[in-house]
Every structure is written in C-alpha cells, then in structure tokens.
N, C-alpha and C positions, 0 to 999 in steps of 0.2 A: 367691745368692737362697735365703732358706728353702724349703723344701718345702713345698707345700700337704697342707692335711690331708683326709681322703677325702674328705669332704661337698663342698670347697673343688674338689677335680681331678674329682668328678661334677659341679658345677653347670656349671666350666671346660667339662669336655665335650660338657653337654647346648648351654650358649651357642656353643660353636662347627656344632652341628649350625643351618645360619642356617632352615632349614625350618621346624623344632622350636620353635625361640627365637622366632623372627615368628609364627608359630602361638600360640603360648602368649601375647602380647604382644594378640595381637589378638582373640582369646578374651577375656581379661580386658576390654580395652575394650569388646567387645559385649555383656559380661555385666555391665559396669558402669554399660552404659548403661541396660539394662534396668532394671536397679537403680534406678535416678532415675528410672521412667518418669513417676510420678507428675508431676514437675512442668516433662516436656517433652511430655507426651500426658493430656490430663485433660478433662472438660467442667464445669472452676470455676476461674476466675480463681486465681491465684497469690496476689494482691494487690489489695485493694478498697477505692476512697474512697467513701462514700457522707454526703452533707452533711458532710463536714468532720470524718468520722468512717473511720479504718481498719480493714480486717476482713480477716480471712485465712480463707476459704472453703475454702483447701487441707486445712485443718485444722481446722478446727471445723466443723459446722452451724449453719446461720441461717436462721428462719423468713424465710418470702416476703414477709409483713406488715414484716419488718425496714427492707426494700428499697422501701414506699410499695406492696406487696400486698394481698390483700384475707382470704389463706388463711393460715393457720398451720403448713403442710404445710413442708417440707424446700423453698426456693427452688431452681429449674429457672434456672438463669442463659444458659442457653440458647434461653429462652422470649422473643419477640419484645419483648411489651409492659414483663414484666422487663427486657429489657438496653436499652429507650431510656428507660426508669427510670434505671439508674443512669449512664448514659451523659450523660442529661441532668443530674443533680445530681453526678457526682462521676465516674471511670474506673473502668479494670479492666485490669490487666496479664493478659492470657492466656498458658497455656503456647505453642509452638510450634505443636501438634497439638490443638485445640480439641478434641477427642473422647476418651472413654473406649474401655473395652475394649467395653462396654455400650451406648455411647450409640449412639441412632440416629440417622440424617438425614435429616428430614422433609421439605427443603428441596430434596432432589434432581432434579433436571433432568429424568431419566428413570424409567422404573422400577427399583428394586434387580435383578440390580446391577449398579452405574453404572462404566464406565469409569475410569482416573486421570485427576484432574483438577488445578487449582490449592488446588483446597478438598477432598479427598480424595487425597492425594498415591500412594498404589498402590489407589483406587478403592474400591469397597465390596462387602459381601460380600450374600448373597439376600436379608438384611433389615435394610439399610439400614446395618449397622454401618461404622464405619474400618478396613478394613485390615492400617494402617500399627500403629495402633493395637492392634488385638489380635495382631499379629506378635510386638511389643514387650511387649507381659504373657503373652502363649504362648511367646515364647523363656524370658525369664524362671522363669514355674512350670516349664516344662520339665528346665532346668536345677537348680534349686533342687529339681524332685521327682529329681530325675537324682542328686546329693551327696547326698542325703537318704539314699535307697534303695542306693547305693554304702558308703557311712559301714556304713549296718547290718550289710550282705552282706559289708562287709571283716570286720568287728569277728566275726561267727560263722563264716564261712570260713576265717578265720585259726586261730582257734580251734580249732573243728572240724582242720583239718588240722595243725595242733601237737600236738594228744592224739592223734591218728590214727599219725602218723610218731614221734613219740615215745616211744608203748607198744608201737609196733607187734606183733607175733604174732596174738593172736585178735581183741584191739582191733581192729589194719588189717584184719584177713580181715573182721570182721563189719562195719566202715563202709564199705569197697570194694563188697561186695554191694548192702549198704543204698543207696549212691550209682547205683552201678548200676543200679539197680530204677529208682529215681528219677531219672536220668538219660535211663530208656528212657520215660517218660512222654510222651505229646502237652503239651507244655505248654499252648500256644498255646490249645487246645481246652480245655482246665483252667483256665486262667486266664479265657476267654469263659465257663463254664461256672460259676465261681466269682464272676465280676464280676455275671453279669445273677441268682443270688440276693439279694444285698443290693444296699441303695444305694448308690449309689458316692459314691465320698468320698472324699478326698485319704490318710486313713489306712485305709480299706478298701485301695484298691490299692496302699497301701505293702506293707501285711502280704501281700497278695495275690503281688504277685510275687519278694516277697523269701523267698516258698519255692522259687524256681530261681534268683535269681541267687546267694545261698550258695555252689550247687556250684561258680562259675566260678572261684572261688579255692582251692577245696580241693587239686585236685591239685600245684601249684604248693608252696604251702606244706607238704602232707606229704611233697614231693620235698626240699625242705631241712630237712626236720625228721629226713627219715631218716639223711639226710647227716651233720646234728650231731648225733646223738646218741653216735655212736662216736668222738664228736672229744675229742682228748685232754683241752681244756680242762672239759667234760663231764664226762669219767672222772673227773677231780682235783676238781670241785666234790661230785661223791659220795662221793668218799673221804672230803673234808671236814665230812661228814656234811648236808650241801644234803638240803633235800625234794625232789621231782621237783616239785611246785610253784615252788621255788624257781629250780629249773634249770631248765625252763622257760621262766620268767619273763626270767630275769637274762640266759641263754646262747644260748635256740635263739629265744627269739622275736626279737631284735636282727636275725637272717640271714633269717628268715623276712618281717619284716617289708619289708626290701630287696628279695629277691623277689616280692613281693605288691605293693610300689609300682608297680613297671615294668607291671603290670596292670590298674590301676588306672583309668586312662584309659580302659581296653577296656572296663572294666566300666561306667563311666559311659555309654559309648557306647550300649552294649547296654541299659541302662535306658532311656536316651529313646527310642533306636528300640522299648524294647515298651510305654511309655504311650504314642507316636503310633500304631502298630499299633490300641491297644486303643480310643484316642478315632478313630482312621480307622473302626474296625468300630461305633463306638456304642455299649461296652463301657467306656469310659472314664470321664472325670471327668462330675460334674453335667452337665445341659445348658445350653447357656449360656455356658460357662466355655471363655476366649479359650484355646487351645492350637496347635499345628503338626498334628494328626491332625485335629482338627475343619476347620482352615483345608484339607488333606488333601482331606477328606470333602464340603466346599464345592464345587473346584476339580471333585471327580470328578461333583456331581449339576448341576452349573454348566458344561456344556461351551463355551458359548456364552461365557461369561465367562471365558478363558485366564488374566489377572492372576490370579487367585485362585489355581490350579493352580501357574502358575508363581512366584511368592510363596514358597511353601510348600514346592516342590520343591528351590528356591536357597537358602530358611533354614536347611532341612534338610540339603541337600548341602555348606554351607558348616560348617554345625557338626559333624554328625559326620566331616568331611572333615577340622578342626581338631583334635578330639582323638582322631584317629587320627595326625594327625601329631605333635602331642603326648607321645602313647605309643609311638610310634618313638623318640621321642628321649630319651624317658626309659628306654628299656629298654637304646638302647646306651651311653647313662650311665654305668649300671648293670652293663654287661654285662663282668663282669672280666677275659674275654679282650680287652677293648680296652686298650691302650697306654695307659700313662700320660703325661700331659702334663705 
C-alpha cells in the first residue's frame, strides 16, 4: 500500500478522532442551513400565482397594487386582506417558517411574549418577533462575523509573529514588550468604550475587536518562526543568495502556517463569544439586528419567558461546544508527536 502523503495521514487522523469528525460534520450542516434561511424562514412566499401570472417575491419586489391593492408601497403578503387576494385568484407556496428575522406577529393569542406554539415554533420574543427565526439569521451573522474577524486576525498574527521570530534580537525584544502592554489592557472595557463612540456597524466592530484578537496567534507562530530560522534548510536558502522576503515566504511561513491552523477554531470561538458578549451588554450590532447576545439580553430582561433564555443558551453551548471539539481534533491532527497511521 503506498504511503499517504501528510495532508492525506492529517485528514486520516483528524477522521478517526469520531468527536471531531461528527463535530465538524454538524457544524457545516447547521451553518448550512443558516445559509438557506432565506427560503425556509421568510415573511414572502417562495412562489406566487396570481391571475395566471408567476412571481417570485423571494427575489424581486412587487408593489401591493400588483396583487388587486390600492397602495404602491412594497406588498405586506402577510396582511389579511392581501393574502385572501391572492389566495382567492391564484396561490402562494410559503417557506416552512412564515416569518422573518424582523417580522412581527400581530395575530398573537396573548401578549409578546408568547409561548411555543404550532405557529411559532420556539415562541416569540418581547415584541412579537419568531424566535426560530432570528436564531436562524443570529447563528448565521454570528458565524459569518466570527470567519470574517478570524481570516483578518490570522492573516496579521501570522504575520506579526513571522517578522517577530524571524528577526528576532531587538525586533523580538521591542514586539514582546509592545504585546505585552497590549496584552495588559482591559479589553472588554475598551472595546464597550470604543463601541458606544460610534455607530455600530458590522465593519466598526470588525476593526473594533480585531485590535485584540491579532495577539491570539502571535505567540504560536513566532514560537515556530524561531525554530526555522536556524534550520538548515534556511541556512542553504541564504547562502543561495534568498531575500529574507523570500525565506520567509517560501520556508518559515509553510510551519507556521500549520501551527496557526490547529488555533484557529479557538480563535473563531473567541470571536463569537466577544460579539455575543458586546450585543448581551447593547454594545453590539445595530438595534434590531437578529443575533445570539440580543436573544441573550431578551431571555435576561424576560424572566418570565424561560424559552428565550434557554434558546440562546443551547445555541450558544452547542456552537462553541462544536468548535472547541473541532480544534481538538485539529490540533492532534497536527500534533507531530502523534503516530503515524
């Protein structure tokens, strides 16, 4: 039997960790599902006949007047008189979850907020919105602000700790201090203090916390940077007259990148936990904007309402629960003292 090549006896490894592998398996379907919310949780039909005419409301807008209205405004297909309009001349295929992240429910039984019902499936939250619904577009941005803010943090962490461990002498002495300073920081309090200056805004609190999550890769990567740089294959690329651009590039970033993967999961973790954090305190995104801290912040001004609380606490516990298992299994992948298979 040929021999597996690295990549081939790390993937072998992380699959046989069964934790890791169903972890990762199930992530991807929750975050895929997210990904489609739009047309399993929506408040506008999929698909629309009206007089012998079809329209995809999913994706375009149609005035009201379109549908036998009387306004030119954006059609409410959830509005009584509108849906026995089109009900009466032609259908409507609905998603699954009739509701938006947005939408309200006028029609509720009791006051906001209501119980889980048939027509609210985990209930609704203090003003009347779905739940199920903004669970499913707050897991989503969650994740999506989570790779976002990861991606950047790796690409200058890495970085950062390549020229750090690379040149080491004064370079390392002056970035080690520098981190340190900056390391000793309240972030927490910086980042509240940073958020409630400006408006918030999906790219405010990217820049906003991607001045601490940086550090979480630097040591990491200038711990393998210091390592290759006195490695012989190194030594022979500057004889052969290599830039340290070059080597770099070609030699110490390949090892460092390896080490920095196995992290990588952590650091995703730690992003979502600090935009729930900062939408729990009201610090976060817009208001309005479905997320896992606002659903958070619901459940804690809601005690009466437990669904909400508890929602949010299992969305939460199950995702970063996932890619913590994840990055276990990607670290001992990775981790060269494991046995080859």
């Amino acid at each position: 039997m040929p021999a597996l090549s690295p990549p081939a006896r790390r993937w072998a490894r992380f699959r046989a960790n069964r934790r890791a592998f169903m972890s990762l398996w199930l992530f991807l379907a929750l975050f895929g599902t997210s990904l489609l919310a739009e047309l399993w949780a929506n408040d506008r039909p999929l698909l629309l006949s009206y007089q012998g005419q079809l329209h995809t409301p999913l994706w375009r807008v149609y005035p009201e007047t379109a549908f036998g209205g009387e306004f030119p405004t954006p059609a409410d297909y959830r509005d009584p008189f509108l849906r026995a309009r089109i009900e009466r001349e032609g259908w409507a295929l609905w998603p699954l979850v009739e509701y938006g992240p947005r939408t309200v429910n006028y029609a509720l039984p009791a006051p906001a907020p209501t119980p889980p019902s048939a027509e609210n499936w985990l209930g609704t939250d203090d003003q009347g919105r779905d739940v199920l619904a903004r669970l499913a577009y707050g897991f989503r941005l969650s994740v999506l602000f989570g790779l976002a803010l990861t991606l950047m943090a790796a690409v200058i962490g890495i970085l950062a700790g390549m020229v750090q461990g690379y040149f080491g002498g004064k370079v390392d002495l002056v970035f080690q201090r520098v981190i340190e300073v900056w390391q000793g920081l309240p972030a927490l309090y910086l980042l509240i203090i940073l958020s409630s200056l400006v408006q918030p805004t999906v790219g405010w609190l990217l820049l906003i916390l991607l001045l601490f999550q940086w550090l979480n890769l630097v040591g990491v990567v200038r711990a393998e940077s210091l390592g290759a740089r006195d490695a012989e294959y190194v030594r022979a690329a500057r004889a052969l007259g290599a830039g340290d651009l070059r080597v770099m590039l070609r030699h110490v970033l390949p090892n460092a990148l390896v080490a920095a993967l196995t992290f990588l999961p952590f650091v995703l973790n730690g992003a979502i936990a600090s935009l729930t954090a900062l939408d729990f305190l009201g610090f976060g995104l817009p208001p309005g904007s479905a997320s896992l801290g606002e659903l958070l912040a619901q459940g804690k001004a809601n005690l009466s309402a437990p669904w909400l609380g508890l929602t949010a606490f299992f969305a939460l516990a199950l995702l970063l629960s996932l890619l913590v298992f994840i990055g276990e299994g990607l670290r001992d992948a990775f981790d060269p003292r494991m046995r080859e298979s």
